[in-house]
DSSP file (Angstrom, degrees, kcal/mol; ACC not computed):
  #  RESIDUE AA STRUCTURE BP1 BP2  ACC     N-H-->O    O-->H-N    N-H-->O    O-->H-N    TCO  KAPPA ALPHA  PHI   PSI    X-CA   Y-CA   Z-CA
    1    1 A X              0   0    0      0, 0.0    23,-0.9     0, 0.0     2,-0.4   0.000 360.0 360.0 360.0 144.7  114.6  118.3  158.8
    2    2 A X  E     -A   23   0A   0     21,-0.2    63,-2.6    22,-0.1    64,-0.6  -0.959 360.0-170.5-135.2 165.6  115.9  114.7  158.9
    3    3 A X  E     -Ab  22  66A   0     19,-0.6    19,-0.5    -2,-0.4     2,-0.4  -0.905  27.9-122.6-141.6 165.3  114.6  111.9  160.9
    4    4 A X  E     -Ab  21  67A   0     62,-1.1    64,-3.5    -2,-0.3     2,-0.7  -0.907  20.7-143.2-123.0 130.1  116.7  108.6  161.1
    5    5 A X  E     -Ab  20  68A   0     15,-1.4    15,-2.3    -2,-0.4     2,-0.9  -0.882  13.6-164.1-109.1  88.1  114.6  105.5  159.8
    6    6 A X  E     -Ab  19  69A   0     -2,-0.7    64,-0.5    62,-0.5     2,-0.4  -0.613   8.9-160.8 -79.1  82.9  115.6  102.7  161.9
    7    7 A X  E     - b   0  70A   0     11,-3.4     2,-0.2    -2,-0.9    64,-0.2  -0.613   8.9-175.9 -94.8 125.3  114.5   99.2  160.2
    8    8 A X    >   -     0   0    0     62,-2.2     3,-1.8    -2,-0.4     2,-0.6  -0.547  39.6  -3.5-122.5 158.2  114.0   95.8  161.8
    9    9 A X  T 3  S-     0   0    0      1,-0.3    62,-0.1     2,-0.2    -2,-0.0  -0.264 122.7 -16.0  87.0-116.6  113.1   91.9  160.6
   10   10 A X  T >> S+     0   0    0     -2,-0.6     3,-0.9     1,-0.2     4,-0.6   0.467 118.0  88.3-112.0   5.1  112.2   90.8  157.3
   11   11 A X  H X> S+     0   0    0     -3,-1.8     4,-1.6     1,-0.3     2,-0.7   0.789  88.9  58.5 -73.9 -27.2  111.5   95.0  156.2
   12   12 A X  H 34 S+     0   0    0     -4,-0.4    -1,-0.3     1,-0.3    -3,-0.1   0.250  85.4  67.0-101.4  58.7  115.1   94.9  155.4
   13   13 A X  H <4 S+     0   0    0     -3,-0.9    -1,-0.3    -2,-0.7    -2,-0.2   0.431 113.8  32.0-106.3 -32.1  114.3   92.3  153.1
   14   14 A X  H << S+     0   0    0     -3,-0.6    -2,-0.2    -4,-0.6    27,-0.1   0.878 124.4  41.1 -65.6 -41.3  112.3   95.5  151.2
   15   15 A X  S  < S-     0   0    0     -4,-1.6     2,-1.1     2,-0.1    -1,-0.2   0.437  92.8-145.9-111.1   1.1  114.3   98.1  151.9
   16   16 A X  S    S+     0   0    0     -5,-0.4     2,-0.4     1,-0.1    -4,-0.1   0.405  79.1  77.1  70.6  -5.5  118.0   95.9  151.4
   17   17 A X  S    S-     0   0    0     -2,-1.1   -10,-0.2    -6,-0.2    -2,-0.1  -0.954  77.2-136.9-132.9 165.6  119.3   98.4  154.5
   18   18 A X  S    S+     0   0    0     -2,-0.4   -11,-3.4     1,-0.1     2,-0.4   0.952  89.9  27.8 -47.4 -55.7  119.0   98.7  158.5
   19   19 A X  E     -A    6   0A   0    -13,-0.3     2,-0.4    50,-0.1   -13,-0.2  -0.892  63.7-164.6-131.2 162.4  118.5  102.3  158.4
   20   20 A X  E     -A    5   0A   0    -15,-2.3   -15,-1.4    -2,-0.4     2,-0.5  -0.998  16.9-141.8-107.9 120.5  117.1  105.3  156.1
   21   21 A X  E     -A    4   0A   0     -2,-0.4     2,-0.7   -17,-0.2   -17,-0.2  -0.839  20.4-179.4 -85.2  94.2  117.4  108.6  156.1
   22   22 A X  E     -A    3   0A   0    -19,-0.5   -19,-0.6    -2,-0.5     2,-0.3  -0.611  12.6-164.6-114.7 131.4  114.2  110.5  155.2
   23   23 A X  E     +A    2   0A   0     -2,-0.7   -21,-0.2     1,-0.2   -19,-0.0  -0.800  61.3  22.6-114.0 171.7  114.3  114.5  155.1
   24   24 A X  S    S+     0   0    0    -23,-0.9     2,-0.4    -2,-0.3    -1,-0.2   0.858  79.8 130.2   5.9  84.7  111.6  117.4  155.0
   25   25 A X        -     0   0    0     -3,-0.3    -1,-0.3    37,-0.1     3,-0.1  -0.748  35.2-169.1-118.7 159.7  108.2  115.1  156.7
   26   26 A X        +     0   0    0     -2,-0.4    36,-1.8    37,-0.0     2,-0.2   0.112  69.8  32.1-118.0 -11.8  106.6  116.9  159.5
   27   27 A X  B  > S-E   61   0B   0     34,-0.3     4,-1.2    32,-0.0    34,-0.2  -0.827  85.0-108.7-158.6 158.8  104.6  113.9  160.4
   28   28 A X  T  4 S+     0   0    0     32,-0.7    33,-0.1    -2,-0.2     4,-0.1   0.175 120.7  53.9-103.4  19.7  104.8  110.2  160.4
   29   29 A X  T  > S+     0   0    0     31,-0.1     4,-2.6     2,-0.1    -1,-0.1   0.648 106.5  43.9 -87.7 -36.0  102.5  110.1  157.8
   30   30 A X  H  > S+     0   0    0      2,-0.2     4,-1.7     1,-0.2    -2,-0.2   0.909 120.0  55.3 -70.7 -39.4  104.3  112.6  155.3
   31   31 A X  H >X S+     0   0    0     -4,-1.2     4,-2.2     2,-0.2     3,-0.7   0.998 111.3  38.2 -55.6 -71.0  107.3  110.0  156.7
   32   32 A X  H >> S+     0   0    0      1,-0.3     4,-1.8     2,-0.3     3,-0.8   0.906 110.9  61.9 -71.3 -45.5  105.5  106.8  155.7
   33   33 A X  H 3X S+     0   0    0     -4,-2.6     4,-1.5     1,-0.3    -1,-0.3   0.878 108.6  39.2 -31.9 -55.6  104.3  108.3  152.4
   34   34 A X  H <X S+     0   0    0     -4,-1.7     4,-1.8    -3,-0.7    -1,-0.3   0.749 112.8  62.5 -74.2 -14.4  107.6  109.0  151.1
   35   35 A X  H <X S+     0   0    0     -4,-2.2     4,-0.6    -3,-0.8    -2,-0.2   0.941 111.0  46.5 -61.8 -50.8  108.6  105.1  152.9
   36   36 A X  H >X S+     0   0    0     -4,-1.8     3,-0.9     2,-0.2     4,-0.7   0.982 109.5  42.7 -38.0-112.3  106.1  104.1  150.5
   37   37 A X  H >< S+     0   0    0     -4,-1.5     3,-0.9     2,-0.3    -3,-0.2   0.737 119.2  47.4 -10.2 -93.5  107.2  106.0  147.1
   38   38 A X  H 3< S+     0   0    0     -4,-1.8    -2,-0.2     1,-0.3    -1,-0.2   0.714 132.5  28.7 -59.8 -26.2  111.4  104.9  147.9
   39   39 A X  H X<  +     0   0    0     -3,-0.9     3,-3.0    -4,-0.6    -1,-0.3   0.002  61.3 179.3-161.2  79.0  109.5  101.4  148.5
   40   40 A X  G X< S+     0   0    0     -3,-0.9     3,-1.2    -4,-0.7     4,-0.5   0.533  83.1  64.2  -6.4 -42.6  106.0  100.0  146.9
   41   41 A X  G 3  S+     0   0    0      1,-0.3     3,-0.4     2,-0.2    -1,-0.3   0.668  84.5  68.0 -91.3  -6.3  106.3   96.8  148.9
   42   42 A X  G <  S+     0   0    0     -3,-3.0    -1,-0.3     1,-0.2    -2,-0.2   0.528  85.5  75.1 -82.6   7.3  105.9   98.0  152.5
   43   43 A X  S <  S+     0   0    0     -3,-1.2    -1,-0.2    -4,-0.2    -2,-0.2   0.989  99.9  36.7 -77.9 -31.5  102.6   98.9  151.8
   44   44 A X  S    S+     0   0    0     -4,-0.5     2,-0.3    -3,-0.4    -1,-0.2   0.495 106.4  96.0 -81.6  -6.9  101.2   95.4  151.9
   45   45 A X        -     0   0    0     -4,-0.2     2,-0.1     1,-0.1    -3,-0.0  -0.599  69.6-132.4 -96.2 164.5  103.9   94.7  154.9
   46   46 A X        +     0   0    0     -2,-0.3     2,-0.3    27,-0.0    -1,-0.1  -0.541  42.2 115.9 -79.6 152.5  102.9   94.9  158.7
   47   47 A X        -     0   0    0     25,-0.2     2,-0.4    -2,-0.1    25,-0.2  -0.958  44.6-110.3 177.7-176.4  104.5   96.5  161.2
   48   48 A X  E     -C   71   0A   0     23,-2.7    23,-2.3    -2,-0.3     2,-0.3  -0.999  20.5-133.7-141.6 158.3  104.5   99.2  163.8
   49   49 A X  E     -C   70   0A   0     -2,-0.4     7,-2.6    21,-0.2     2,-0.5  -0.708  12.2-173.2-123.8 152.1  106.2  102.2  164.4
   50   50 A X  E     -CD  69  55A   0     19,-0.9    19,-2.6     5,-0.3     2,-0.5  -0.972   9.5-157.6-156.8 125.8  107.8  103.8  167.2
   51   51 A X  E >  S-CD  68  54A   0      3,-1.3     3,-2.6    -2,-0.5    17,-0.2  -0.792  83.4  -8.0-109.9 137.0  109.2  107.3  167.3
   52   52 A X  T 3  S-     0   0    0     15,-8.0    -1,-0.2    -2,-0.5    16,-0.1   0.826 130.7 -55.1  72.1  14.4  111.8  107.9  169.9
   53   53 A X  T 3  S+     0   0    0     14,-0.4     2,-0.5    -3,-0.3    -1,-0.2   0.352 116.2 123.4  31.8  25.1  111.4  104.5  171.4
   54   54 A X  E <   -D   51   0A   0     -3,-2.6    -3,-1.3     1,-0.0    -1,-0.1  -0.736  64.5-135.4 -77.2  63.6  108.0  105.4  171.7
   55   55 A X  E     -D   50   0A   0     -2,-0.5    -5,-0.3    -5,-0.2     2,-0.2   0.238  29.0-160.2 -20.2 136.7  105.3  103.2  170.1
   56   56 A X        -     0   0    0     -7,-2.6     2,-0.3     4,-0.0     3,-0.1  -0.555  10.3-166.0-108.6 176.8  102.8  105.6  168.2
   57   57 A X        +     0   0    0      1,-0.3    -9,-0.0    -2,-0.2    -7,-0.0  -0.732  63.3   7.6-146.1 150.6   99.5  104.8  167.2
   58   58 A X  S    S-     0   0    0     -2,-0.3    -1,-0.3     2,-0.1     2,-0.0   0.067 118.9 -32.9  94.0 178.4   97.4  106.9  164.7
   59   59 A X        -     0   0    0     -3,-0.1     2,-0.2   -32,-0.1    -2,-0.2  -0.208  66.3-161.0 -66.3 161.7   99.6  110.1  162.9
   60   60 A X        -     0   0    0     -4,-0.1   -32,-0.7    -2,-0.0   -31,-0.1  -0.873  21.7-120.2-166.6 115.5  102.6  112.0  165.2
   61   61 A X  B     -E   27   0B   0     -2,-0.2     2,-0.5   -34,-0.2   -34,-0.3  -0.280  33.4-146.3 -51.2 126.8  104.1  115.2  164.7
   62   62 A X        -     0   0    0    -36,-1.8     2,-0.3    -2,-0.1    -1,-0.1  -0.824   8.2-161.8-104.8 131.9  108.3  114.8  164.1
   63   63 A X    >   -     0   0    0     -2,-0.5     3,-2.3     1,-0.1   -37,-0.0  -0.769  42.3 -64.0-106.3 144.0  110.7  117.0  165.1
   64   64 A X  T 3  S+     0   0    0     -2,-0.3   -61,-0.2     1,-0.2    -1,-0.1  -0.077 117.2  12.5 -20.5 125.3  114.4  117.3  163.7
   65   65 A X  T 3  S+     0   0    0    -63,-2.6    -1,-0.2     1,-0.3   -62,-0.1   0.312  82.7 161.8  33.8  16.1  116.7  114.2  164.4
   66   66 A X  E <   -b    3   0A   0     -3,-2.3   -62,-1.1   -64,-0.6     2,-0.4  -0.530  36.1-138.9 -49.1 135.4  113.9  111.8  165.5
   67   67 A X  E     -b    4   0A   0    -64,-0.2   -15,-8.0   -62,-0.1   -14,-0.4  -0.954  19.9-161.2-116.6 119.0  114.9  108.4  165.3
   68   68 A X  E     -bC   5  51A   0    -64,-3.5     2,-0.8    -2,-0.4   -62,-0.5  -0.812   5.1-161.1-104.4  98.4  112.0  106.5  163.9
   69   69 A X  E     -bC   6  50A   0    -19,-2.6   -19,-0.9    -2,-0.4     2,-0.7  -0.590   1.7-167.8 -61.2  88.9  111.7  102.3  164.2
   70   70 A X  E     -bC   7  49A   0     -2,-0.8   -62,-2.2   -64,-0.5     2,-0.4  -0.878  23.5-175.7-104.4 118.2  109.5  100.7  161.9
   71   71 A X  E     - C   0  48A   0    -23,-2.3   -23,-2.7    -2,-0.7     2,-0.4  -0.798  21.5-126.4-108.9 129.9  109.0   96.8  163.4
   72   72 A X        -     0   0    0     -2,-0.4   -25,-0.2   -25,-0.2   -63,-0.0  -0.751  40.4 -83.7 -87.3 151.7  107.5   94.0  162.5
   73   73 A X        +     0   0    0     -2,-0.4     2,-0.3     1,-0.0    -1,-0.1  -0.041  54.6 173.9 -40.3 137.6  105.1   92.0  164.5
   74   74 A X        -     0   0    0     -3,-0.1     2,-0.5   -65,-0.0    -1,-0.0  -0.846  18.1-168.3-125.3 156.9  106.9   89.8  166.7
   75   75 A X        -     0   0    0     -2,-0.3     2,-0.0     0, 0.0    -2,-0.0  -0.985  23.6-131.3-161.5 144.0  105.8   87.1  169.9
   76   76 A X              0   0    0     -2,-0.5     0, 0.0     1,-0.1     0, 0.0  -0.342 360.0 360.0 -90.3-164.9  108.2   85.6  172.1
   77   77 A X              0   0    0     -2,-0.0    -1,-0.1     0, 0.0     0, 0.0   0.209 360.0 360.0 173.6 360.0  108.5   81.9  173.1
């Protein structure tokens, strides 16, 4: 399985690209786990995630070629 890791703000100050490419997760926890592992410092950052241009909350099953967003908080002005 691959899912496409789409990354926005100051994460690609952690992760040094726009997108990732993370294979065999089932879950956007087994997802965020290996996010995690490939990069230490997004555990202490915020953000939220959105599978499909779907916002998630709590764990969400992933299916082959999900494109997954991980955002940081933002507020307009």
């Amino acid at each position: 399985m691959k899912i496409q890791v789409e990354i926005f703000g100051q994460l690609t100050d952690i992760t040094k690209d726009k997108t990732v490419e993370i294979t065999t997760v089932e879950d956007t926890d087994g997802l965020l786990q290996k996010l995690y592992e490939q990069f230490p410092a997004l555990r202490s950052a915020s953000f939220v995630i959105a599978v499909n241009n779907n916002l998630i909350h709590g764990n969400t099953g992933l299916e082959n070629n999900n494109t997954v967003a991980l955002m940081p908080p933002y507020s307009g002005g």
